[in-house]
N, C-alpha and C positions, 0 to 999 in steps of 0.2 A: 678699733674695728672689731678684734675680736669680741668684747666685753656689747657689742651690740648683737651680733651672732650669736654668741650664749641667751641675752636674751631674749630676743627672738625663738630660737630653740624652745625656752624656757617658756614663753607665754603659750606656741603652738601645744607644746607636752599638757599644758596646765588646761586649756580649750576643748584638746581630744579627752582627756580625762573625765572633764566636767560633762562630756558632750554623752558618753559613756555610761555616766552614772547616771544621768536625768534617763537616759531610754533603757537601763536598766530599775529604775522605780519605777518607768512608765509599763512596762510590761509587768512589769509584778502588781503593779496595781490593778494592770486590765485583769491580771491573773486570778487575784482576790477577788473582784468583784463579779467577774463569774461564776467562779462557784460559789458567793454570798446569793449571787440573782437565781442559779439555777433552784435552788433548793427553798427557797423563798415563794419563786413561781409559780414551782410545783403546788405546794401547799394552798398559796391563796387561789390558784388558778382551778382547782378541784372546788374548791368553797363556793369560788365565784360561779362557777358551772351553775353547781348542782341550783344556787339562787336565781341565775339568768333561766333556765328552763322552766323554774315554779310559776316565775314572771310572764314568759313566754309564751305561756299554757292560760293564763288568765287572761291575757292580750288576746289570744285567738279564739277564748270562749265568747271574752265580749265581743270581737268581730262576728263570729256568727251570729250571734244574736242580734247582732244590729243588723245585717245582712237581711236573717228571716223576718225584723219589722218590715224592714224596707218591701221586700218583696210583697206583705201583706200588705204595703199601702200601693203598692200596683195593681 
């Protein structure tokens, strides 16, 4: 009886242990890949800007211009 107690004992210890170390990887990994994502972000997120606006600006020149056809064929 006793030698089943011990194990038991022994599997819960080994379980909380295991249980332990996986959501201590888990957090250091969320930990790492935040600061990998923020500063990655940043960087492309400035690039991508400034290209979405040049884009942008060309999309609404030719809206107008198709605007003031149109209007000319009214």
């Amino acid at each position: 009886m006793m030698i089943r107690i011990m194990m038991m004992m022994m599997m819960m210890m080994m379980m909380m242990m295991m249980m332990i170390m996986m959501m201590m990887m888990v957090i250091r990994m969320m930990m790492i890949d935040d600061d990998d994502d923020d500063d990655d972000d940043d960087d492309d997120d400035n690039d991508d800007d400034d290209d979405d606006h040049d884009h942008d600006d060309d999309d609404s020149d030719d809206d107008d211009d198709d605007d003031s056809d149109n209007d000319d064929d009214d």
